[in-house]
C-alpha positions as CSV (number, residue, x, y, z in Angstrom):
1,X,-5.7,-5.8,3.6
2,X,-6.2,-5.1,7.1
3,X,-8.3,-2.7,8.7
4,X,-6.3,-2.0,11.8
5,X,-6.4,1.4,12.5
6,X,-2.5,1.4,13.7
7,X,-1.3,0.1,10.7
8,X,-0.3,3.6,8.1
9,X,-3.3,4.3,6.0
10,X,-2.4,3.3,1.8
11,X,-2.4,7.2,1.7
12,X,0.3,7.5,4.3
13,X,2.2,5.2,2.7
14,X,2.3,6.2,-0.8
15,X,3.0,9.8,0.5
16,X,6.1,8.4,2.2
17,X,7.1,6.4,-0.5
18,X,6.9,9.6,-3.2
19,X,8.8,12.0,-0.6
20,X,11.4,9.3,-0.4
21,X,11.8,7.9,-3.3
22,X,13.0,9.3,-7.3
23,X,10.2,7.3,-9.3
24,X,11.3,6.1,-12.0
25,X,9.3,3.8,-14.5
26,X,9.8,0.6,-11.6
27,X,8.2,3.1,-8.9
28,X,5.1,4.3,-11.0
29,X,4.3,1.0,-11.5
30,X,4.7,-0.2,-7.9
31,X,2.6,3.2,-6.8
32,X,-0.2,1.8,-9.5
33,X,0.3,-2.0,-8.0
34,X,-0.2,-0.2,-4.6
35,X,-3.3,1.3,-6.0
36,X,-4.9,-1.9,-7.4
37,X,-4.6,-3.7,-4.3
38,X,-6.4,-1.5,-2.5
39,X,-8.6,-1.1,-5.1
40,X,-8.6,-5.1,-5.3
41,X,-9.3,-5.3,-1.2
42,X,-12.5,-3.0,-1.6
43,X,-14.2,-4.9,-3.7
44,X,-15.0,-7.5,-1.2
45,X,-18.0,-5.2,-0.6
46,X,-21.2,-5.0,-1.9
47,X,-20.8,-3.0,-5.3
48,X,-24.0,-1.1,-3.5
49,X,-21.8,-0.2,-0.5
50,X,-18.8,0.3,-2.4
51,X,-16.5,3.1,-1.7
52,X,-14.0,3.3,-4.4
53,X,-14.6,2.6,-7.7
54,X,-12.0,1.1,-10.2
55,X,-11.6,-1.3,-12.7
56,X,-9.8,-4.2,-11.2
57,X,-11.3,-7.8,-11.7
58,X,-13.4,-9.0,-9.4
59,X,-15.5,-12.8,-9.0
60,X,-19.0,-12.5,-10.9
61,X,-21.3,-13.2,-8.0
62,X,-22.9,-16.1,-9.7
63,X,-21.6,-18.7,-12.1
64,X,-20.9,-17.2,-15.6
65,X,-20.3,-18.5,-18.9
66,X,-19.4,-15.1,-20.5
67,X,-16.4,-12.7,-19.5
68,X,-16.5,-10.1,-22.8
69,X,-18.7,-9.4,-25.5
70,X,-18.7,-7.4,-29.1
71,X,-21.8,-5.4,-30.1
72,X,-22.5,-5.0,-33.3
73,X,-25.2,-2.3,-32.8
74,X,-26.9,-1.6,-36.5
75,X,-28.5,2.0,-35.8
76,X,-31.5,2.8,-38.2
77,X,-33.6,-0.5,-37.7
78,X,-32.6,-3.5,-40.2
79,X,-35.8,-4.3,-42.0
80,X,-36.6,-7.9,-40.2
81,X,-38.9,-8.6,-43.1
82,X,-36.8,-8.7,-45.5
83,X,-33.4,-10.0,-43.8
84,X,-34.5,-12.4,-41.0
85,X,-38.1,-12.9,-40.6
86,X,-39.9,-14.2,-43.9
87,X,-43.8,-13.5,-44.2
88,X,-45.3,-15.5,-47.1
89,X,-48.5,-13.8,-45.9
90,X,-46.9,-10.0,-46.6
91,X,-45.6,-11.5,-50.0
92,X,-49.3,-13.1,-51.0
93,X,-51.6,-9.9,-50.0
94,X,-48.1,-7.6,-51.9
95,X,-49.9,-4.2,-52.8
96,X,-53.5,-4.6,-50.6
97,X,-54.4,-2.6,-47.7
98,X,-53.3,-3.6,-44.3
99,X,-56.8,-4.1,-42.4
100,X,-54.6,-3.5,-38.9
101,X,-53.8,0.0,-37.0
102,X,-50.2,1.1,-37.9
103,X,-48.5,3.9,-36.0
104,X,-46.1,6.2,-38.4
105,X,-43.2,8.5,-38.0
106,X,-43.9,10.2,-41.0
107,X,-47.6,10.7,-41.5
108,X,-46.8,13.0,-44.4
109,X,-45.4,10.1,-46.6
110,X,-47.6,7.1,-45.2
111,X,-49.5,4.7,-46.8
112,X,-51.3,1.2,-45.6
113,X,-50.3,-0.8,-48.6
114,X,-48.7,-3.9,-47.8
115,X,-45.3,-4.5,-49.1
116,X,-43.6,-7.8,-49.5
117,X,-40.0,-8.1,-49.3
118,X,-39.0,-8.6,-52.8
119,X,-36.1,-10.8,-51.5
120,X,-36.1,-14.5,-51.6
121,X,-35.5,-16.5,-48.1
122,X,-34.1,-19.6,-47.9
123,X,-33.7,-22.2,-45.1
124,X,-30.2,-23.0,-44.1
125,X,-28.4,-24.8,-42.0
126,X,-28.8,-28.3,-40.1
127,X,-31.2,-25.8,-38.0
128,X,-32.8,-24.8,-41.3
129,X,-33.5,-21.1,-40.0
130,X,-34.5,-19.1,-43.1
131,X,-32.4,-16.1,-44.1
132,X,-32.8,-13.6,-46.9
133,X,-30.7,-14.0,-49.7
134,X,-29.1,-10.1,-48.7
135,X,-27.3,-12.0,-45.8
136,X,-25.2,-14.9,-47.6
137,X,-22.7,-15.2,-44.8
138,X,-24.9,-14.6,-42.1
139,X,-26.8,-17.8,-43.7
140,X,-23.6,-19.6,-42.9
141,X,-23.6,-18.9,-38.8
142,X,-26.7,-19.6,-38.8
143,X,-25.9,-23.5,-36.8
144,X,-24.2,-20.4,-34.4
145,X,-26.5,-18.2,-33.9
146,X,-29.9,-17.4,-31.6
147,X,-32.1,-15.3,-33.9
148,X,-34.7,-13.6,-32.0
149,X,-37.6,-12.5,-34.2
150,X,-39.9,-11.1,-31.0
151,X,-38.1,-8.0,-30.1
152,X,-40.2,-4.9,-28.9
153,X,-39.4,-1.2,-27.9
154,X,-42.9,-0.1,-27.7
155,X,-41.8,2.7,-29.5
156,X,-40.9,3.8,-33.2
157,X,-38.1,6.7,-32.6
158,X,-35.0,5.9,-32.8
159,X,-33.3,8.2,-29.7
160,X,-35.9,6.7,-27.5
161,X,-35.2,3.0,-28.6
162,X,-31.1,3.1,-28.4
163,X,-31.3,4.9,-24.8
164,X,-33.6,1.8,-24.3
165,X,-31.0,-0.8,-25.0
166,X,-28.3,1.1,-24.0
167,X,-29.3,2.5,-20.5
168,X,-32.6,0.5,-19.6
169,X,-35.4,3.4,-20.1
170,X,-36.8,4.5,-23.6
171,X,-35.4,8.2,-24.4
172,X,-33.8,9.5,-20.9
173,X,-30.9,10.6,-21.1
174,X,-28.1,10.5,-18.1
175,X,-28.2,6.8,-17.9
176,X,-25.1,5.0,-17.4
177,X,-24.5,2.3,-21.0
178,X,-25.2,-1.3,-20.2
179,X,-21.4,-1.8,-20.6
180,X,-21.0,0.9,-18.0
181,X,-22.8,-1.5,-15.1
182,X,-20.8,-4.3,-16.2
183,X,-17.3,-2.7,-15.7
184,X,-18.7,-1.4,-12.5
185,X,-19.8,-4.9,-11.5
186,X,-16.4,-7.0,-12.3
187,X,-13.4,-4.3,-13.7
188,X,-11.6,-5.7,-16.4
189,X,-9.7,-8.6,-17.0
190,X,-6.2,-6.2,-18.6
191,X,-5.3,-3.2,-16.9
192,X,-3.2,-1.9,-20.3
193,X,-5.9,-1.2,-22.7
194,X,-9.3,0.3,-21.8
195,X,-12.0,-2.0,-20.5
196,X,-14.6,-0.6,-23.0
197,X,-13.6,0.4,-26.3
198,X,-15.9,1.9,-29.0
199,X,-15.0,1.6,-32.5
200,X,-16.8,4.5,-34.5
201,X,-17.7,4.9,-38.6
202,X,-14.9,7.3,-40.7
203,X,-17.9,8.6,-41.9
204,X,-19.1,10.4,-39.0
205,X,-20.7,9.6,-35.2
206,X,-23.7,7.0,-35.3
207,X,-27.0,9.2,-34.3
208,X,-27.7,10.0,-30.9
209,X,-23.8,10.5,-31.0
210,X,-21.6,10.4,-27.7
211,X,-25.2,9.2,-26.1
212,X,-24.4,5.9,-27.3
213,X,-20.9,5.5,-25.1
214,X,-22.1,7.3,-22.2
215,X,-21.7,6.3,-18.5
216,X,-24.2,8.4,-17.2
217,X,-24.1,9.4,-13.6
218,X,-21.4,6.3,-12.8
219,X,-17.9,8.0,-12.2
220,X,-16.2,8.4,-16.2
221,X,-13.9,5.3,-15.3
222,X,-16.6,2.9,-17.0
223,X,-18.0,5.5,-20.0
224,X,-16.7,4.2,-23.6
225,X,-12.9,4.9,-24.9
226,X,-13.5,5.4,-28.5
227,X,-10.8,4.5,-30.8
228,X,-10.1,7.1,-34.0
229,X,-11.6,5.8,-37.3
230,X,-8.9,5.6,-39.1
231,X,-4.8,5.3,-39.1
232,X,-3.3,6.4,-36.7
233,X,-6.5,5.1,-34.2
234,X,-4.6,6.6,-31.2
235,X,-3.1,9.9,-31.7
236,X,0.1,10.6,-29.9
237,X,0.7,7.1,-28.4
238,X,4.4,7.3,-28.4
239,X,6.3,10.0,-27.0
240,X,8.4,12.1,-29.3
241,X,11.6,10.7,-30.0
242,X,13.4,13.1,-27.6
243,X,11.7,11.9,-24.5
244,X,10.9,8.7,-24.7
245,X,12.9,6.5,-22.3
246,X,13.8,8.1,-18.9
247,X,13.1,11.6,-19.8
248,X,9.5,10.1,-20.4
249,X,9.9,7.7,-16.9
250,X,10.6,10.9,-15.1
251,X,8.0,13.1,-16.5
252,X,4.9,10.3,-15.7
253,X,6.3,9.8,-12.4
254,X,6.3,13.5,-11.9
255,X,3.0,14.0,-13.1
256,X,1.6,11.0,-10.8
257,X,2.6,12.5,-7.7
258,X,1.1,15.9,-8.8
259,X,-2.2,14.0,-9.4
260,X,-2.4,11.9,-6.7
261,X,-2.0,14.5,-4.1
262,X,-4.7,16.7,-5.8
263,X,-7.1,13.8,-6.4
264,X,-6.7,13.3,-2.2
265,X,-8.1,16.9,-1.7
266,X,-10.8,15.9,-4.6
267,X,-11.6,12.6,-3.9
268,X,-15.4,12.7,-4.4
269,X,-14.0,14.1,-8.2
270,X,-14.6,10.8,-10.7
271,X,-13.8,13.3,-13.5
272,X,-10.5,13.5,-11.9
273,X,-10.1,10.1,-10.8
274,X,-10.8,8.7,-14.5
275,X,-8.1,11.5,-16.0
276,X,-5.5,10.2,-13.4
277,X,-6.5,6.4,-14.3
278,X,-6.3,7.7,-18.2
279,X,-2.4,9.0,-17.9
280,X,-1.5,5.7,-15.5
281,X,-2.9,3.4,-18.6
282,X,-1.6,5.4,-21.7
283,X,1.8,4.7,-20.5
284,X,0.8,0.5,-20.3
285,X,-0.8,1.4,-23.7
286,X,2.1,2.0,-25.6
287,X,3.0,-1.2,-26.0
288,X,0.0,-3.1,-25.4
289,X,-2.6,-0.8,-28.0
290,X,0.3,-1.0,-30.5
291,X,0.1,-5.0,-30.4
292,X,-3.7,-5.3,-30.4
293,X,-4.2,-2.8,-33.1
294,X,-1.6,-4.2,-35.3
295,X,-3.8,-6.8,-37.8
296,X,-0.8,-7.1,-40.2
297,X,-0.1,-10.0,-37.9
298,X,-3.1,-11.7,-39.0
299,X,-2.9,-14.1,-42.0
300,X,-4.0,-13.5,-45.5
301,X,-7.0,-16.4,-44.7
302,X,-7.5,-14.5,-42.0
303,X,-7.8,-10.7,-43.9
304,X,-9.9,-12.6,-46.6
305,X,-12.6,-14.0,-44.1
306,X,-13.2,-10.6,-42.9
307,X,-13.4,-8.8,-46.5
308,X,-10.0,-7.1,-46.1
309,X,-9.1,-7.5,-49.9
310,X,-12.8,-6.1,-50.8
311,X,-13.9,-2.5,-50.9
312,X,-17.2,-2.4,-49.7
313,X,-16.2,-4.6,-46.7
314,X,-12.6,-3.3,-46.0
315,X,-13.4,-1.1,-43.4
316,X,-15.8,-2.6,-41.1
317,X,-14.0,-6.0,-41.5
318,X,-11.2,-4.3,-40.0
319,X,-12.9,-2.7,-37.2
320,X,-14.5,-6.3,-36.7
321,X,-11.2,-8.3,-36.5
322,X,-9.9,-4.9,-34.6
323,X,-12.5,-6.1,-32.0
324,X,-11.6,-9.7,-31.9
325,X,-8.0,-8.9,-31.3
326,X,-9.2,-6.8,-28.3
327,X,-11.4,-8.6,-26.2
328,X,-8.6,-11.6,-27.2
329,X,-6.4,-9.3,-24.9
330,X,-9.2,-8.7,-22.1
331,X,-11.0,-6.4,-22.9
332,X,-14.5,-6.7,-21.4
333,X,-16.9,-5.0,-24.2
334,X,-16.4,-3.7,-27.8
335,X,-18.8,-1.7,-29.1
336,X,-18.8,-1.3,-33.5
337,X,-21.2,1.7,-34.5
338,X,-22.0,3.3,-37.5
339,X,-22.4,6.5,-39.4
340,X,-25.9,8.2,-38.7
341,X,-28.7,5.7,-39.0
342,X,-27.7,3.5,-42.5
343,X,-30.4,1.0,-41.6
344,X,-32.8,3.7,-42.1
345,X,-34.6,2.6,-45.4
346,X,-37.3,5.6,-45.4
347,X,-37.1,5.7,-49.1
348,X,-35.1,3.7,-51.9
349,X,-35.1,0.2,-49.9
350,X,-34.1,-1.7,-53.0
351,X,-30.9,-0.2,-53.5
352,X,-30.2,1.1,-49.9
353,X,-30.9,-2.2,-48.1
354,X,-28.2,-4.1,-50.4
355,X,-25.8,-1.2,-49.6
356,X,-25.6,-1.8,-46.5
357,X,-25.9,-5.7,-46.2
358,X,-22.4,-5.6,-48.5
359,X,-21.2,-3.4,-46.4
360,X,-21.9,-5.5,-42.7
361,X,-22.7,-8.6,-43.4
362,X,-19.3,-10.8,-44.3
363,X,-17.3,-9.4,-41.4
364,X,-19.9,-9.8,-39.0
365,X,-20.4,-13.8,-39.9
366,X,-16.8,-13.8,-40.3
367,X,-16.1,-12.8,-36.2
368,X,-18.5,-15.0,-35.2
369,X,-16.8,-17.9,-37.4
370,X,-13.1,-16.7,-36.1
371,X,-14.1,-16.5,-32.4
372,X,-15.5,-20.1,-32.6
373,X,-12.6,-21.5,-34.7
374,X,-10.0,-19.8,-31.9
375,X,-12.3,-21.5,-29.4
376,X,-13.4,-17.9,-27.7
377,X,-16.7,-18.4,-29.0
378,X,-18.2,-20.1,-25.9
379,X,-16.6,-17.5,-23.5
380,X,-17.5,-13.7,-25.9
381,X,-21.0,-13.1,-26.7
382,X,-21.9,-11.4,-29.6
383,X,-24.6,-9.1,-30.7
384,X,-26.1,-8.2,-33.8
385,X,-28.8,-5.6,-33.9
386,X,-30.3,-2.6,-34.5
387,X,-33.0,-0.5,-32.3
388,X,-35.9,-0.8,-33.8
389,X,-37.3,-2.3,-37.2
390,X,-40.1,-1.4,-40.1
391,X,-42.8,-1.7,-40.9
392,X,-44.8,-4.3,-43.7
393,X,-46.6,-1.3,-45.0
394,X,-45.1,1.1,-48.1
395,X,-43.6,4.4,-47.1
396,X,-43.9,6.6,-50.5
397,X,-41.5,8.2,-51.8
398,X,-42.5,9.1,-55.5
399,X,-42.1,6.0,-58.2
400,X,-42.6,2.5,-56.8
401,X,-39.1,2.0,-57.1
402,X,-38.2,5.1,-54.5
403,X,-40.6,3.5,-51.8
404,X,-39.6,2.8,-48.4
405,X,-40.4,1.2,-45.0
406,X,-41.4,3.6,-42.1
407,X,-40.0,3.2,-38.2
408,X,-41.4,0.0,-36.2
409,X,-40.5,-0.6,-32.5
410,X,-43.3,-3.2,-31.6
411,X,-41.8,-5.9,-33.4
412,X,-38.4,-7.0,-34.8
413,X,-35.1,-8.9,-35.1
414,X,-31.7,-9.3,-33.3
415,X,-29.5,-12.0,-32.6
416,X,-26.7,-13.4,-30.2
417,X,-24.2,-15.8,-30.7
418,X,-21.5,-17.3,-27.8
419,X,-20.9,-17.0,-23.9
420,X,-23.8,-19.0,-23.1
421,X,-26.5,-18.2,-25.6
422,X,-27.9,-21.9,-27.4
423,X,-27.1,-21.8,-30.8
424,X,-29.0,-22.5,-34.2
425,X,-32.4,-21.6,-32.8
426,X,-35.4,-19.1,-33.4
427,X,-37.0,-17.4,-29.8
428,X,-40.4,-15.8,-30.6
429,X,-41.9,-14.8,-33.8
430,X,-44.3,-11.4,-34.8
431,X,-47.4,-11.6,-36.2
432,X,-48.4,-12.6,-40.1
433,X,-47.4,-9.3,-41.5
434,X,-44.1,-8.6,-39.7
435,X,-45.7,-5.9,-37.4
436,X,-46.0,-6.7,-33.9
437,X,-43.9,-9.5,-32.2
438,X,-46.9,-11.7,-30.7
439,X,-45.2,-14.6,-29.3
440,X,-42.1,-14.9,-26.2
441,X,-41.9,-10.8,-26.6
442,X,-38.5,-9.7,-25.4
443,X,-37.6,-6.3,-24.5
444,X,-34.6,-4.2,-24.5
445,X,-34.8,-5.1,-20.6
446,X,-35.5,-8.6,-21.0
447,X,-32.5,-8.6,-23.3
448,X,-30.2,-6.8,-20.3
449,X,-31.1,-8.9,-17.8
450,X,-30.1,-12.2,-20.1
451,X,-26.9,-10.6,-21.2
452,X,-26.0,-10.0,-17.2
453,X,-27.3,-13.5,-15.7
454,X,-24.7,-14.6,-18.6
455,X,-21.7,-12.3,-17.1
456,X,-23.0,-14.2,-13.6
457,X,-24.8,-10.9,-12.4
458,X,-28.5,-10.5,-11.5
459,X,-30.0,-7.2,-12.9
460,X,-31.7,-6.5,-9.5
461,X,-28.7,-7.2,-7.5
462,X,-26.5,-4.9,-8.8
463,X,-27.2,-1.4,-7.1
464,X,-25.4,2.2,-8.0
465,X,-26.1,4.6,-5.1
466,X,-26.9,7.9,-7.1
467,X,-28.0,11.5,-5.1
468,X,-29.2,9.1,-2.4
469,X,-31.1,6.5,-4.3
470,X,-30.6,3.1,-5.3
471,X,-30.6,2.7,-8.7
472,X,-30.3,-0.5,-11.0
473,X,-29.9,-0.8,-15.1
474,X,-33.6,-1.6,-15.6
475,X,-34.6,1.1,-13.3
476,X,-37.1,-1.0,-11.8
477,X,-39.0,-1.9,-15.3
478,X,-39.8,-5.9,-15.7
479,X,-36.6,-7.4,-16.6
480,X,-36.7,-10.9,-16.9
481,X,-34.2,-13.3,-18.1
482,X,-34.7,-15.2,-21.3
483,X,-34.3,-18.7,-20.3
484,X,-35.2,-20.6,-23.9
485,X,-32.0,-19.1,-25.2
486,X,-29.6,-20.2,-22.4
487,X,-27.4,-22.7,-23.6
């Protein structure tokens, strides 16, 4: 787009082409086309220097081997113990005092007696990682999968932990989601469903709530779109039979000119901006969110890989394949939550733990497995993972078999799978007991940076100008990418 100051502005000319013209559904869309090029033209800047901000694609600056991804964020703090990191020591000194310093949440309730997992690991795989027997389809993916067994918060709350992963500094809030900086960095792929979609629990909002979606101080174009829990998952997505058609062509148009020539005497007003973009792609959505969300056009084999015709794995199954079927249509990043904290095994471990493993467990192998069979595997990274883990010690909670693990941020699990991350390996490893990730330590930070040089971005690269200052997702912590895991 030229620059020539002779030439009418995009303003002028979407003025005239409004005062002159009866827009119908044709001229709406043109007016949005006219938008996105512009939009489109601007982005030849700097994202530092950048004066609009939208969510057209745009060239990662580097080479990438990832364009979306799928988090599957565990809140709680999986017990790494006794799902993905086996300690024969912890198992062998069962029921003896711990002879190391051990930091509690719940001082009240705590105890230093070791606890082994009473859960038998096995090795699996040609990689022969070793997986609890609570995780039988996870042991499948396992030739798929990076498990990394050395990750460290520094910190045992779990607030102060998810703001960590999520927005790059233990427990402050503001901070725009790692998601957020990646919209901001390189748009979206489709411009008819949202560019980053959150699919919440039907039994309520994970803790730490709308936190967890958040774009902080970046303009509410990049914060999460959260998808209803249940049928219908978009309210109101079709007009009411009596205006849909023209009457409905007539009304959007309408209602776009209004907008747009308020948002021109507001135009430092993101708010705005992202209510405008909201009306412009609920229109697109009609059709496209219909198709997406629709997985009766998935095959019985397909229903059946993700636990469809099971209870217990019904409803997350279809939130996972709901999440395939999304960033299959270009959407950049799919979030999955659940309700409260599940993960969080305080008390009653040995029946809570195998709740909740039933519950996550098929589904998540089986994306991971459908991804890779569709060949979208090497493209969409996934993540499995919660914010912190627990602790080798016992957390009482009356009779033995009412006991508990406690909050532990200085050593635990996650793992990736896809878009550049080498598969069928282990990356660092915590000590003896399970406590305290000793060797290739990688923090929430560590873990940003990796996930960005995989979308093609450098962490330090990518600067958001906020009340003056130059601000970047690590916030200027360490953040250093993980090269072992790099395919």
């Amino acid at each position: 787009m030229s620059n020539n100051s002779s030439q009418p502005s995009f303003a002028e000319n979407r003025r005239q082409f409004l005062r002159h013209n009866s827009l119908g559904i044709g001229g709406l869309a043109l007016a949005w086309m006219l938008n996105q090029n512009e939009a489109t033209a601007k982005t030849k800047l700097l994202p530092k220097n950048r004066q609009s901000f939208d969510l057209a694609p745009k060239t990662p600056p580097k080479p990438a081997t990832a364009k979306a991804m799928i988090s599957l964020f565990q809140h709680g703090g999986p017990s790494h113990m006794d799902l993905t990191d086996p300690k024969p020591e912890l198992t062998k000194f069962n029921g003896t005092e711990y002879q190391g310093e051990v930091g509690y949440s719940f001082v009240n309730e705590a105890s230093k007696t070791l606890m082994g997992s009473p859960w038998k690991f096995q090795k699996h795989g040609q990689c022969g990682t070793e997986i609890s027997e609570l995780l039988p389809h996870t042991s499948t993916i396992v030739d798929d999968i990076c498990l990394i067994r050395s990750m460290h918060t520094g910190a045992n709350g779990h607030e102060v932990s998810i703001r960590y992963f999520h927005g790059g500094i233990p427990g402050v809030l503001g901070r725009p989601h790692m998601a957020s900086w990646l919209l901001y960095a390189l748009g979206c792929e489709t411009q008819n469903l949202p560019a980053y979609m959150v699919l919440t629990d039907p039994g309520g909002p994970p803790v730490d709530s709308t936190n967890n979606w958040s774009s902080g101080f970046m303009p509410a174009l990049y914060q999460g779109t959260v998808l209803r829990p249940k049928e219908p998952r978009i309210l109101n997505l079709n007009a009411p039979a009596h205006l849909q058609g023209i009457p409905q062509q007539q009304n959007l148009a309408f209602l776009n000119s209004i907008n747009q020539r308020h948002a021109e005497q507001f135009s430092n007003n993101s708010e705005l901006q992202a209510r405008i973009a909201s009306y412009e792609l609920a229109a697109k959505m009609q059709i496209a969110a219909t198709d997406a969300l629709d997985i009766n056009q998935e095959s019985k084999y397909t229903h059946e890989m993700y636990g469809l015709d099971r209870d217990e794995t019904r409803e997350y199954g279809t939130r996972c394949l709901i999440a395939r079927r999304l960033v299959e249509r270009g959407v950049r990043f799919v979030q999955l939550f659940l309700n409260g904290q599940p993960w969080d095994n305080h008390s009653n471990i040995g029946t809570g733990l195998p709740s909740i493993c039933k519950k996550t467990d098929q589904p998540s192998a089986a994306l991971v497995k459908d991804l890779k069979q569709r060949g979208m595997l090497d493209e969409v990274i996934v993540h499995w993972g919660g914010e912190i883990g627990r602790l080798p010690v016992t957390q009482n909670q009356g009779a033995p078999e009412k006991h508990g693990r406690d909050h532990n941020g200085q050593g635990f699990s996650i793992w990736l799978a896809g878009g550049g991350i080498r598969p069928g390996m282990i990356h660092g490893a915590t000590d003896e007991f399970g406590h305290k990730a000793v060797d290739n330590i990688v923090t929430p930070n560590d873990y940003q940076a990796t996930l960005m040089h995989l979308f093609g971005i450098d962490i330090n690269d990518l600067i958001f100008l906020h009340n003056g200052q130059e601000q970047v997702l690590s916030a200027g912590r360490s953040a250093n990418v993980v090269e072992p895991i790099l395919a």
